[in-house]
FIROZA-791874 format. One record per residue: residue number from 0; residue in three letters; z, y negated, x negated of N, C-alpha, C in turn. Coordinates in Angstrom, 1 decimal, padded with zeros to 4 digits. Layout:
<rs>
<r NUM; 'ALA'; <Z; Y; X>; <Z; Y; X>; <Z; Y; X>>
...
</rs>
This chain:
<rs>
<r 0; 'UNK'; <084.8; -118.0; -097.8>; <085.8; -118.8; -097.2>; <086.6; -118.1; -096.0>>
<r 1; 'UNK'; <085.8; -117.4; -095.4>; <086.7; -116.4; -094.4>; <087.8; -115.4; -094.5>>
<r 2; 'UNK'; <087.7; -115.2; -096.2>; <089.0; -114.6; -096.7>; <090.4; -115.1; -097.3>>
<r 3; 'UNK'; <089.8; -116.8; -096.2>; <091.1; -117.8; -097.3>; <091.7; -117.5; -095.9>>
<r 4; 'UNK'; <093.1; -118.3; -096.1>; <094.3; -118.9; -095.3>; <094.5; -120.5; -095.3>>
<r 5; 'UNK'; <094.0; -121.0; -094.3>; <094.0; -122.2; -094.3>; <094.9; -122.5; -093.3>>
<r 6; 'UNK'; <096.1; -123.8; -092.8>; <096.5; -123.9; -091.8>; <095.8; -124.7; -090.9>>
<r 7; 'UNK'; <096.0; -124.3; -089.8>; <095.6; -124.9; -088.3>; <096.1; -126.5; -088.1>>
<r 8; 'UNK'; <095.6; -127.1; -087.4>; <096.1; -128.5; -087.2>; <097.2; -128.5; -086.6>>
<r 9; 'UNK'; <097.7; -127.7; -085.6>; <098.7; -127.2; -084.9>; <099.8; -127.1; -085.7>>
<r 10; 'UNK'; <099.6; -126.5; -087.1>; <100.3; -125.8; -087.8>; <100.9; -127.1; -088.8>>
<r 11; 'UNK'; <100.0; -127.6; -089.3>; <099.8; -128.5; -090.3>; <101.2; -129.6; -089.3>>
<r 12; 'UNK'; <100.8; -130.0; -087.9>; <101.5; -131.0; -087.3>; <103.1; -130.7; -087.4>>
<r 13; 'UNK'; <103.2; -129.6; -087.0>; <104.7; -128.9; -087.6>; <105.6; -129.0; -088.3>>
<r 14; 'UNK'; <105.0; -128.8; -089.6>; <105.7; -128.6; -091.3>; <105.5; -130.2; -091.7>>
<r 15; 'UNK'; <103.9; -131.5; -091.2>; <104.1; -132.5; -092.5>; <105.5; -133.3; -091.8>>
<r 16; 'UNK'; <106.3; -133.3; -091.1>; <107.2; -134.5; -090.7>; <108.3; -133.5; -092.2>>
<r 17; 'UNK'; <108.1; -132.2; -092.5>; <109.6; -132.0; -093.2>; <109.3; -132.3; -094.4>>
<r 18; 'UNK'; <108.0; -132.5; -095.0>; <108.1; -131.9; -096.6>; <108.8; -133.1; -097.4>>
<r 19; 'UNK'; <108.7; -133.2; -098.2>; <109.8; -133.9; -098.9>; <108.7; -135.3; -099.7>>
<r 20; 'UNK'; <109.6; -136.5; -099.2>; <108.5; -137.8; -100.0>; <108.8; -138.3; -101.0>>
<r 21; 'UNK'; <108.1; -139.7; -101.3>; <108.8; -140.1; -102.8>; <109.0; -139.7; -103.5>>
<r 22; 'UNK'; <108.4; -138.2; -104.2>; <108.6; -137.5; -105.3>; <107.9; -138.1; -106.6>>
<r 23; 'UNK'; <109.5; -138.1; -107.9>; <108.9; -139.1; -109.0>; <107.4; -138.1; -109.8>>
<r 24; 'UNK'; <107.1; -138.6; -110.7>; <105.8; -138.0; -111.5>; <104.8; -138.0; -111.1>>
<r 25; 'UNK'; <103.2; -137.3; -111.4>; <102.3; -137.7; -111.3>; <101.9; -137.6; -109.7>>
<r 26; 'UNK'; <100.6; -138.2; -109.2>; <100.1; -138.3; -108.1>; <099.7; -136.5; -107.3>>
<r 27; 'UNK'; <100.6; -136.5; -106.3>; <100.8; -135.0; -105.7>; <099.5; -134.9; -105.5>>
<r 28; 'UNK'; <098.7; -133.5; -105.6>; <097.8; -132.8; -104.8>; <098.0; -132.8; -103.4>>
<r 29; 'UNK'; <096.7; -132.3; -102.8>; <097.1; -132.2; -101.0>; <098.4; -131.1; -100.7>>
<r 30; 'UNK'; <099.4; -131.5; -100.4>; <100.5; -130.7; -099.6>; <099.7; -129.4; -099.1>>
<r 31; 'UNK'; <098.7; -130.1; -097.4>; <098.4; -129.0; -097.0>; <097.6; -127.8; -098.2>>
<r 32; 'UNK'; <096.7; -128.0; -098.8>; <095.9; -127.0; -099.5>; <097.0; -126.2; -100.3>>
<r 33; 'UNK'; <098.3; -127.1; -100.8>; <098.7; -126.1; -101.7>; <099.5; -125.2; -100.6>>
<r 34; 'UNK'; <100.0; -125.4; -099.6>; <101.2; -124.5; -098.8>; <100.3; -123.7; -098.2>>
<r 35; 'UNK'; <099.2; -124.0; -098.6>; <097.8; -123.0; -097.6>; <097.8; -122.2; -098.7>>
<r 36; 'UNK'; <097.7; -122.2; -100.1>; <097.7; -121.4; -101.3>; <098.9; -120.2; -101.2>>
<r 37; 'UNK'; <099.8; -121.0; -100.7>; <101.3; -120.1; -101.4>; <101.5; -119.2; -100.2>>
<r 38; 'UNK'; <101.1; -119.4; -099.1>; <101.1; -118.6; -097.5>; <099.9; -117.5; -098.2>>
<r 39; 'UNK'; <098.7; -118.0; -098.9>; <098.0; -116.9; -099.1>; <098.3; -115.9; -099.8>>
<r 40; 'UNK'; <099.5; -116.7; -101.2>; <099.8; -115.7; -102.1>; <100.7; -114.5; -101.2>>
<r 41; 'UNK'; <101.3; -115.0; -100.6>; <102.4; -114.3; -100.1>; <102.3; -112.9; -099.4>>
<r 42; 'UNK'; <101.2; -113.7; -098.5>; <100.8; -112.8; -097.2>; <099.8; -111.7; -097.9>>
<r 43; 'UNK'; <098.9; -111.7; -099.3>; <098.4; -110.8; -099.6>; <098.6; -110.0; -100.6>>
<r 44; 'UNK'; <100.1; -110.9; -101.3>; <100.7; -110.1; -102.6>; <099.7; -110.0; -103.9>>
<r 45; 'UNK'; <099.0; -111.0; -103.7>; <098.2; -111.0; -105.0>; <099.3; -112.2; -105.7>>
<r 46; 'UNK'; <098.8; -111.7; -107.3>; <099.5; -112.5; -108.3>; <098.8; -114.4; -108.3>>
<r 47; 'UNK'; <100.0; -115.1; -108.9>; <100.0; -116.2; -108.7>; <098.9; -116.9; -109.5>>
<r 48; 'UNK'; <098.4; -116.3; -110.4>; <097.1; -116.2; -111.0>; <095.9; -116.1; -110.7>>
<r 49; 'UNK'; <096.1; -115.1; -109.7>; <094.9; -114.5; -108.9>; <094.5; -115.5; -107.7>>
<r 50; 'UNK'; <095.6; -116.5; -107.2>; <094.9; -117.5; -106.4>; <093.3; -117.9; -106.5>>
<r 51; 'UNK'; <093.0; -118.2; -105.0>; <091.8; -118.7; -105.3>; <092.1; -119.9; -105.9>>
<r 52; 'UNK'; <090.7; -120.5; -106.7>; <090.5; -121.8; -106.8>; <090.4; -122.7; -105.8>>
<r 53; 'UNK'; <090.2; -122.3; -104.6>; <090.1; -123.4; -103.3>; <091.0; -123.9; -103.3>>
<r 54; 'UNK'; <092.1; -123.0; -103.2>; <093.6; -124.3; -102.8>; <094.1; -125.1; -104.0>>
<r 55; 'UNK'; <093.3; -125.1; -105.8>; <093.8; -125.8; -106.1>; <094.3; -124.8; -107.6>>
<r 56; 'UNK'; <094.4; -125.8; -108.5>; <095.2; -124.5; -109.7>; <096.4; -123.8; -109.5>>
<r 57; 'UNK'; <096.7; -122.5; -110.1>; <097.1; -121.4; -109.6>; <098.9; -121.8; -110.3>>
<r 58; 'UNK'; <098.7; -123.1; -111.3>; <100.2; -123.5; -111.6>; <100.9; -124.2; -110.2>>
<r 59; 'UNK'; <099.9; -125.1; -110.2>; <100.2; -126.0; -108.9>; <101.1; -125.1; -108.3>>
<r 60; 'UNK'; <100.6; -124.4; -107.7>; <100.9; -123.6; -106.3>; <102.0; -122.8; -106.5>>
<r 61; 'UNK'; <102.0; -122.2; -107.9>; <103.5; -121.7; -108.1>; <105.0; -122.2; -108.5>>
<r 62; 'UNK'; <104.2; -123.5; -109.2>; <105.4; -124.9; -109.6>; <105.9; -125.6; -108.5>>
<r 63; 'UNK'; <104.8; -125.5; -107.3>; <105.8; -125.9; -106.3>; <106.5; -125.2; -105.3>>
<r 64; 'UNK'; <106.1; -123.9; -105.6>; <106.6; -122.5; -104.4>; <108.1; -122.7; -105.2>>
<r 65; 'UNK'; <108.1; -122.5; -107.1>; <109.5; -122.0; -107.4>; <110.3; -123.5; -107.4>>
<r 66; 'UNK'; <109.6; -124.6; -107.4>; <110.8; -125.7; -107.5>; <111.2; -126.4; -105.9>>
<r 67; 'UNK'; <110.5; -125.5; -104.9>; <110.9; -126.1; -103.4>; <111.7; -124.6; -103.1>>
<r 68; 'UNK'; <111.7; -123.5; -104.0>; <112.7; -122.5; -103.6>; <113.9; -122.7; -104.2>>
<r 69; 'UNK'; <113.8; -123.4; -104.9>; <115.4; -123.5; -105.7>; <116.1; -124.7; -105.0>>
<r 70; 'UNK'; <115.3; -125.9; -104.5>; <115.6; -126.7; -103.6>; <116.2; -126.6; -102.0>>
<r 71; 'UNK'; <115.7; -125.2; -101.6>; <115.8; -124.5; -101.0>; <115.5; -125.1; -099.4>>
<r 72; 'UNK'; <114.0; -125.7; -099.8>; <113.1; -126.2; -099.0>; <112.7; -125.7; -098.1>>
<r 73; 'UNK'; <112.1; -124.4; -098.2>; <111.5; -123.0; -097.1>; <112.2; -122.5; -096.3>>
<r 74; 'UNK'; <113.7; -122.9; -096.6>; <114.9; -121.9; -095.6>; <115.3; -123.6; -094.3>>
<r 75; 'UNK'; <115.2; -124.5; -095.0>; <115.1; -125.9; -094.2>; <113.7; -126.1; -093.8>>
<r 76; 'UNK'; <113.2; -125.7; -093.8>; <111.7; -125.7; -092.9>; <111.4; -124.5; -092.1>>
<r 77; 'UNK'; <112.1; -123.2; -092.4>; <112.2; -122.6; -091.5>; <112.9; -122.9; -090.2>>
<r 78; 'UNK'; <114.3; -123.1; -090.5>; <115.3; -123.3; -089.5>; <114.6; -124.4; -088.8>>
<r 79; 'UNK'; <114.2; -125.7; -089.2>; <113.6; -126.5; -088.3>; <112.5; -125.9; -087.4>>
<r 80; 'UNK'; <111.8; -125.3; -087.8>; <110.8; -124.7; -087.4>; <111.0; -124.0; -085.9>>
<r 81; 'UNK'; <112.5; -123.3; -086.2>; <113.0; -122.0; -085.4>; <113.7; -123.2; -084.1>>
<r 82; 'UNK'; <114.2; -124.5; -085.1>; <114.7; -125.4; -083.8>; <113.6; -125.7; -082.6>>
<r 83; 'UNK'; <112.2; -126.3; -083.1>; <111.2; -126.6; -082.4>; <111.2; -125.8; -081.4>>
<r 84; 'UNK'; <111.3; -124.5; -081.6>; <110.5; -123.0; -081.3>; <109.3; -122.5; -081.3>>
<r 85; 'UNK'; <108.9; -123.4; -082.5>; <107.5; -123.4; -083.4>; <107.3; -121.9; -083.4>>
<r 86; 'UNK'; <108.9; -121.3; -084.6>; <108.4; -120.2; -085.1>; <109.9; -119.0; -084.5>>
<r 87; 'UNK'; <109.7; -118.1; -084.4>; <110.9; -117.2; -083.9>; <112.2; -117.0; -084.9>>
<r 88; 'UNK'; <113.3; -117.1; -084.8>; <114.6; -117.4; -085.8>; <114.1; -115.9; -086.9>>
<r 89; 'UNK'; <113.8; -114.8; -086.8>; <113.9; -113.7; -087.1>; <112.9; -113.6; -088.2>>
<r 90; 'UNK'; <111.8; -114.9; -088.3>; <110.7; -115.0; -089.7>; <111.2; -114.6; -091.1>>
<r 91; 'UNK'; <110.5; -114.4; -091.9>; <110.9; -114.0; -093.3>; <110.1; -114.0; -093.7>>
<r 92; 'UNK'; <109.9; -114.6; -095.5>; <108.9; -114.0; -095.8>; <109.2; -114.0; -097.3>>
<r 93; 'UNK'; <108.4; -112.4; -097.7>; <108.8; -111.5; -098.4>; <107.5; -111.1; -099.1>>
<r 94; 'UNK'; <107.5; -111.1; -100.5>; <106.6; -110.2; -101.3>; <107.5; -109.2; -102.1>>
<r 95; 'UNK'; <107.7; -108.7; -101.7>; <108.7; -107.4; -102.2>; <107.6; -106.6; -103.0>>
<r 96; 'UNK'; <107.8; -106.3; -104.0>; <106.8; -105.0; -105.0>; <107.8; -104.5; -105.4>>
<r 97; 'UNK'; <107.8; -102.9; -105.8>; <108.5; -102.4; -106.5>; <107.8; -101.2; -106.9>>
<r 98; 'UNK'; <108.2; -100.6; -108.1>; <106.9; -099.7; -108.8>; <108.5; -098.5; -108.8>>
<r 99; 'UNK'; <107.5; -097.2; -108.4>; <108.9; -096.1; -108.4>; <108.4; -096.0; -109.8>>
<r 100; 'UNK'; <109.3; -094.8; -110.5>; <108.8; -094.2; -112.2>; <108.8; -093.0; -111.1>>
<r 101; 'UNK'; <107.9; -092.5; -112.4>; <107.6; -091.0; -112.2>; <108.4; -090.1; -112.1>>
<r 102; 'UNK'; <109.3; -090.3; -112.9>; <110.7; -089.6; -113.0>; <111.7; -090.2; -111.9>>
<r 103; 'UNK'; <111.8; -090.7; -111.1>; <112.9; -091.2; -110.4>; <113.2; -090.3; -109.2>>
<r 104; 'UNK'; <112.5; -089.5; -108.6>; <112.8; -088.3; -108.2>; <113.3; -086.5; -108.3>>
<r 105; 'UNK'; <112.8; -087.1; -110.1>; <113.2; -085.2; -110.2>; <111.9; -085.1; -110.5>>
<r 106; 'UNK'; <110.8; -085.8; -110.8>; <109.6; -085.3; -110.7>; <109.7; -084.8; -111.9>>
<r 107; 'UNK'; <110.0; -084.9; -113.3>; <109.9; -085.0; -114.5>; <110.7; -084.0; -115.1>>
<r 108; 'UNK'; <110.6; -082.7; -115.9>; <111.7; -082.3; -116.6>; <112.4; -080.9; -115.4>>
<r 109; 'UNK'; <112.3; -080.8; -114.4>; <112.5; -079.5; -113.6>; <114.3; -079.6; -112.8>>
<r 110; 'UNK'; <114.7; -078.6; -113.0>; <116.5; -078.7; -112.5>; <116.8; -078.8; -114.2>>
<r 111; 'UNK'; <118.5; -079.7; -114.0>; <118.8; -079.7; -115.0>; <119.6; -079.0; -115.5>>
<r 112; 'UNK'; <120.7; -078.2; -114.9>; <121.7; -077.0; -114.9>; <120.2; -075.5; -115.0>>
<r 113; 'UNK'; <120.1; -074.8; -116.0>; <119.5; -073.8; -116.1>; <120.4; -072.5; -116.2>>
<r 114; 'UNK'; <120.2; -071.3; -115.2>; <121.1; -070.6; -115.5>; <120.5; -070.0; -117.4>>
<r 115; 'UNK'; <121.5; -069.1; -117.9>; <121.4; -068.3; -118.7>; <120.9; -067.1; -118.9>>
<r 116; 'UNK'; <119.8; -066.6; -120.0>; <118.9; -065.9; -120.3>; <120.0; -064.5; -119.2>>
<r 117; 'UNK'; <121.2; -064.2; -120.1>; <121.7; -063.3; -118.9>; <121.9; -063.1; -117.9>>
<r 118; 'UNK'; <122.4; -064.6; -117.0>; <122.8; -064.4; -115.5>; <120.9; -064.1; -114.9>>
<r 119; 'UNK'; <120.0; -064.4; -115.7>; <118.8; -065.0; -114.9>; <118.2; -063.5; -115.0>>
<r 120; 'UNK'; <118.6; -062.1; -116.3>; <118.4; -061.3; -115.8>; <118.7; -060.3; -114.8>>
<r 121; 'UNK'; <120.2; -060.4; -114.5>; <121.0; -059.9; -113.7>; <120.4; -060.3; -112.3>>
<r 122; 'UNK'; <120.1; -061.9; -112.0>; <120.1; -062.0; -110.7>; <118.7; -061.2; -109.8>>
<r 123; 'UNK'; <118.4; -061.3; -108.9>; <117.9; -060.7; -107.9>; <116.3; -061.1; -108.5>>
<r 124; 'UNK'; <115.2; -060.3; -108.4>; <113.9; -061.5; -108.4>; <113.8; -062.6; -107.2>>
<r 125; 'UNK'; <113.5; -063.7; -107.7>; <113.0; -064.6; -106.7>; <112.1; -064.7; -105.4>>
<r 126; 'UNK'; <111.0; -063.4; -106.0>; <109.6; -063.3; -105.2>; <109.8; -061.5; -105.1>>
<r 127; 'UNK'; <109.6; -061.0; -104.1>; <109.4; -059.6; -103.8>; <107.6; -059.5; -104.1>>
<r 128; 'UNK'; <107.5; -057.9; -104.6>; <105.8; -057.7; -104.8>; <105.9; -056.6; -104.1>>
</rs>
């Protein structure tokens, strides 16, 4: 349990006046547990899968991260947040991954201009003995 993210009461008092009510379909899970889920996903860059079971199934938490990001819920809960001076205007948050290739530096394959069997005898040796 020590390795979850749960919010503070403090925390919790903040965010419940914004989140959004009267939503049609079935009977919501707890708000807090699941925004406690998605702060975890975020903050440790594990996959949305990889959620614990504590906050709740690992759809939940990402059905409502991508349909309150397209609603564009998080950027209106920030700003309020920044109005309060809950949180500092300058917050962000970011799971950025990006995988280099192996080749994307030149690692792969050497220079690609090679001089010629002739100029390469002509020229100077590279290494003195």
């Amino acid at each position: 349990m020590a390795r979850l993210f749960w919010l503070s009461d403090m925390q919790w008092a903040a965010i419940a006046p914004h989140l959004p009510t009267n939503q049609p379909g079935a009977r919501r899970v707890d708000d807090r547990r699941v925004i406690s889920g998605i702060i975890h996903v975020l903050k440790t860059g594990c996959r949305w899968c990889d959620c614990p079971p504590e906050y709740g199934p690992s759809t939940t938490i990402y059905n409502r991260f991508n349909r309150w990001s397209r609603r564009r819920f998080w950027i209106r809960l920030l700003e309020a947040l920044a109005a309060r001076a809950a949180v500092t205007k300058s917050t962000a948050i970011d799971s950025t991954y990006v995988k280099a290739q192996r080749a994307a530096h030149g690692g792969k394959g050497g220079r690609k201009i090679r001089p010629s069997a002739r100029r390469a005898a002509a020229r100077p040796p590279s290494c003195t003995r």
